[in-house]
N, C-alpha and C positions, 0 to 999 in steps of 0.2 A: 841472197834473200831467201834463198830453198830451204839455206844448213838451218837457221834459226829454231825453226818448227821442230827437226829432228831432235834438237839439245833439249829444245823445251821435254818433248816426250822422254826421253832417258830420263830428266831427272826426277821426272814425277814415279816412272818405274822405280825409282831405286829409293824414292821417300816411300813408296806403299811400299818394294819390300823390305827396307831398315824397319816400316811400322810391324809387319808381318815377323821378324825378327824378334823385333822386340816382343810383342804379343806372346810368340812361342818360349822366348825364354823365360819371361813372367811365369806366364803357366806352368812351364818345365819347372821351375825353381820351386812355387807353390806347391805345387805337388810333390815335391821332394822334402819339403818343409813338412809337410802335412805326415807325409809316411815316417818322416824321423821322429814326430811328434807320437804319433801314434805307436813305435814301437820303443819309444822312450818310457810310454804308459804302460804298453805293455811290460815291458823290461820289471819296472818298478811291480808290478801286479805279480811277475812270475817270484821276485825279490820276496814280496810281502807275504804271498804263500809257503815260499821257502822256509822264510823265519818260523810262521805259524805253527807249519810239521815240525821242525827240531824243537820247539818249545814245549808241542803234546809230546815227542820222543822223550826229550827230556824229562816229561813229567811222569812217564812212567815209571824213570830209575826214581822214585821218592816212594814209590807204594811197596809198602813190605808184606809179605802175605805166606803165610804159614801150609794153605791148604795148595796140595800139589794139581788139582782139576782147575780152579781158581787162576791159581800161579802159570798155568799150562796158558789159559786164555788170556792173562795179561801180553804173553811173550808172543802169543801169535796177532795180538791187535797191533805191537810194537812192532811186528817185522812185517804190516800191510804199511803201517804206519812209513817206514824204512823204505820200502818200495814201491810208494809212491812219488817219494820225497825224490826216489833216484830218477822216476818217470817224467817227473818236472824238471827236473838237471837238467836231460840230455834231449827234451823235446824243445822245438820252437815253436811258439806259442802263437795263437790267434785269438779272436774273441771270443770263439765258442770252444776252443780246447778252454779257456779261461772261466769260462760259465761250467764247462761239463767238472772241472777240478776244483770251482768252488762249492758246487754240490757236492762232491765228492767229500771234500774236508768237511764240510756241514757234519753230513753221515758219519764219519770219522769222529766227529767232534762228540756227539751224541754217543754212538758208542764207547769212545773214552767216558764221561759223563755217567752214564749207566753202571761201569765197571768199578767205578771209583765210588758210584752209590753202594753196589752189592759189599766192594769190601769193608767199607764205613759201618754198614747194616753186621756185617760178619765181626768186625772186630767191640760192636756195641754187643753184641751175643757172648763172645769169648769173656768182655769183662763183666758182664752178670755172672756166668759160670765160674770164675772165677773168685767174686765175692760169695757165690751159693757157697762154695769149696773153700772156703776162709768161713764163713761160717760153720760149717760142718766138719772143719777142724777143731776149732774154738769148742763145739758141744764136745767133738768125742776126748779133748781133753779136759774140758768140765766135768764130764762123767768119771772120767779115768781118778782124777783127783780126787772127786766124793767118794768114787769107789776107794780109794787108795783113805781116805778118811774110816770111815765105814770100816772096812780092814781092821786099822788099826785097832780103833776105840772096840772091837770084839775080840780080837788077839787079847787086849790086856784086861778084857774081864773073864778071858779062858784062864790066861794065867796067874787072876787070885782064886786060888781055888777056894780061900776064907771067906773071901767075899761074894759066893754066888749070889746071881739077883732073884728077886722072887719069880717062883713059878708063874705066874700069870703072865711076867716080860717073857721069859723064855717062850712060854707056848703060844704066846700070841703072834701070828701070820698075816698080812694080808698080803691081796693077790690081785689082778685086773684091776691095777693103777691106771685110772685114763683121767687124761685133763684138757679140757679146752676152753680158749676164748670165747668171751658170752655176749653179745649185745644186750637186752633185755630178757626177763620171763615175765610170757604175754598170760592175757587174763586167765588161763586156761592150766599155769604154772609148769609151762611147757617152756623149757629154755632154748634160746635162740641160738647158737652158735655162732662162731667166725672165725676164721683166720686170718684176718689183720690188725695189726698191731691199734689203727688208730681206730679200730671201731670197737674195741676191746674196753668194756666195761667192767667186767668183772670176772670171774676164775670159774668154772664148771668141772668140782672135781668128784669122780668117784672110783670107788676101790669097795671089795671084799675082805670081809673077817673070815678065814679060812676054820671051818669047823675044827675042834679040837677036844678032843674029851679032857684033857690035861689044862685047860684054860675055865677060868672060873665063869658063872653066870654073871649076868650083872650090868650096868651101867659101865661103859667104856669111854672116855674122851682121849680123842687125838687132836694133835695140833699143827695145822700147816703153816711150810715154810715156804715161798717162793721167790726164787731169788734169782737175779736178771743176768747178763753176760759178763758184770763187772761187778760181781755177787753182791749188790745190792739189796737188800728187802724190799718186797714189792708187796702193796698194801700193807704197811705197817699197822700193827692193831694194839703193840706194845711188848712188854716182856713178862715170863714166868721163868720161875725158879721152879729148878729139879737137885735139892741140894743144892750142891757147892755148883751146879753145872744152871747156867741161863737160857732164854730162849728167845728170841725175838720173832714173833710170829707173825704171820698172817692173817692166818683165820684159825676158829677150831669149831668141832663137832661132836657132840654126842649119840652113841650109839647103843644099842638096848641089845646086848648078845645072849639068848637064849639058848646058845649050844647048838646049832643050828650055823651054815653057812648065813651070814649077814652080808646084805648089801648096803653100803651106804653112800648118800650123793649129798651134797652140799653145796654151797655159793660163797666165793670168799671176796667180796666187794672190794674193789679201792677208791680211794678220793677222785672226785670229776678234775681237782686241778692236776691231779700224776698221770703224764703222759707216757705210754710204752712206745718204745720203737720198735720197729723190726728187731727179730735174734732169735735165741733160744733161750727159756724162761724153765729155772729148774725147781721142781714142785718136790718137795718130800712132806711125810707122812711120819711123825714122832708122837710115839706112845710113853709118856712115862720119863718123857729126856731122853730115848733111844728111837733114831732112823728105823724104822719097821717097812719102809717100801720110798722110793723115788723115781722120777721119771724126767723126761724132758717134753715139752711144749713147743712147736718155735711158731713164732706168730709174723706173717711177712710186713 
């Protein structure tokens, strides 16, 4: 009748500690659950930075860049870039190496961002200098060909010597050819100037009659010609004949040469509907059917 009691107690001991068993392996298991969870996150976190870096890496073989200081800082944000990527490899991560390396990439990120601004900005520079430089090709063979004109058409009135031209052509000069774009002339008949193509109204051209004792007194008309990049007429006013030779003009003017150095200035208007663009706009100055002076304009 004694042993009863003693059975009873054993087996209540071994149900509390099968429960205490069990308890701890629960918890033990959770907590082992939890931490593979957790660096499962982590794992993927350190993965998705990984990718991030070689992608800005990546991106930097795509930028081409001409300027060797420029060029210099591209290679050096690439090889932080590089060794950060390696410092993520070989660490094992926590939460706060995870926070201090996404700040880190942030930073990273913005400096790529900034660089790729400057060379955007630099290669938007290069290709205006480079249309300036296509235009200013375009003139200096504009010129070259009127010059190379001009040449000619005097070569073959040197060699008729039968048909010299009258003295007046020959001795007639002028000199301080300037021309500019005009918006209006205000009430005061003061002309406005400009240098751009769209606010460009009308022509402001003047030049000197270079004194000459050999050039007659008298009433003098010239006629201008101005003509656009794709030698077009610009303010067409119509044509005159010089002889057998035409002219299609612009504008013309009359000047009262007393023998005396003469200045003279003029306005040569065009239509409100002829729009100019940007370029170089070539102005010459003909007396008589003969180029007597030329110049270039360029209006942006």
């Amino acid at each position: 009748m004694m042993v009863i009691p003693q059975i009873s107690n054993f087996r209540i001991v071994i149900a509390i500690g099968g429960c205490l068993v069990f308890l701890f392996s629960f918890f033990a298991i959770s907590s082992y659950l939890e931490v593979q969870e957790k660096s499962k996150l982590l794992a993927q976190e350190k993965k998705l930075i990984l990718y991030e870096l070689s992608e800005m890496i990546d991106s930097y073989d795509t930028i081409n860049v001409l300027n060797d200081s420029l060029s210099l800082q591209l290679k050096l944000s690439k090889d932080r870039l590089i060794a950060t990527r390696d410092s993520v490899r070989e660490l094992k991560f926590d939460r706060d190496l995870i926070s201090r390396f996404r700040t880190q990439l942030k930073n990273l990120k913005n400096d790529r961002d900034n660089m790729i601004h400057v060379v955007q900005s630099l290669e938007a520079e290069n290709q205006l200098l480079k249309t300036e430089q296509l235009d200013y090709v375009t003139a200096i063979k504009t010129r070259d060909s009127l010059n190379a004109l001009i040449e000619k058409k005097y070569n073959h009135l040197l060699n008729k010597k039968e048909e010299q031209p009258p003295l007046n052509i020959r001795s007639l000069f002028v000199s301080n050819l300037k021309v500019q774009g005009a918006k209006r002339v205000n009430s005061k008949q003061r002309v406005i100037d400009t240098r751009f193509a769209r606010r460009t109204k009308k022509f402001h051209v003047e030049f000197t009659i270079v004194k000459n004792k050999t050039l007659s007194k008298g009433s003098k008309t010239f006629y201008i010609q101005i003509l656009d990049n794709k030698m077009n007429v610009v303010a067409n006013k119509g044509t005159v004949e010089f002889g057998k030779k035409s002219l299609i003009y612009s504008g013309k003017t009359t000047a009262n040469y007393t023998g005396k150095e003469t200045k003279v200035s003029c306005i040569v208007e065009k239509d409100d509907i002829e729009k100019l663009k940007p370029g170089n706009y070539n102005v010459s100055i003909i007396y008589q059917g003969d180029v007597v002076s030329s110049t270039l304009v360029e209006l942006k």
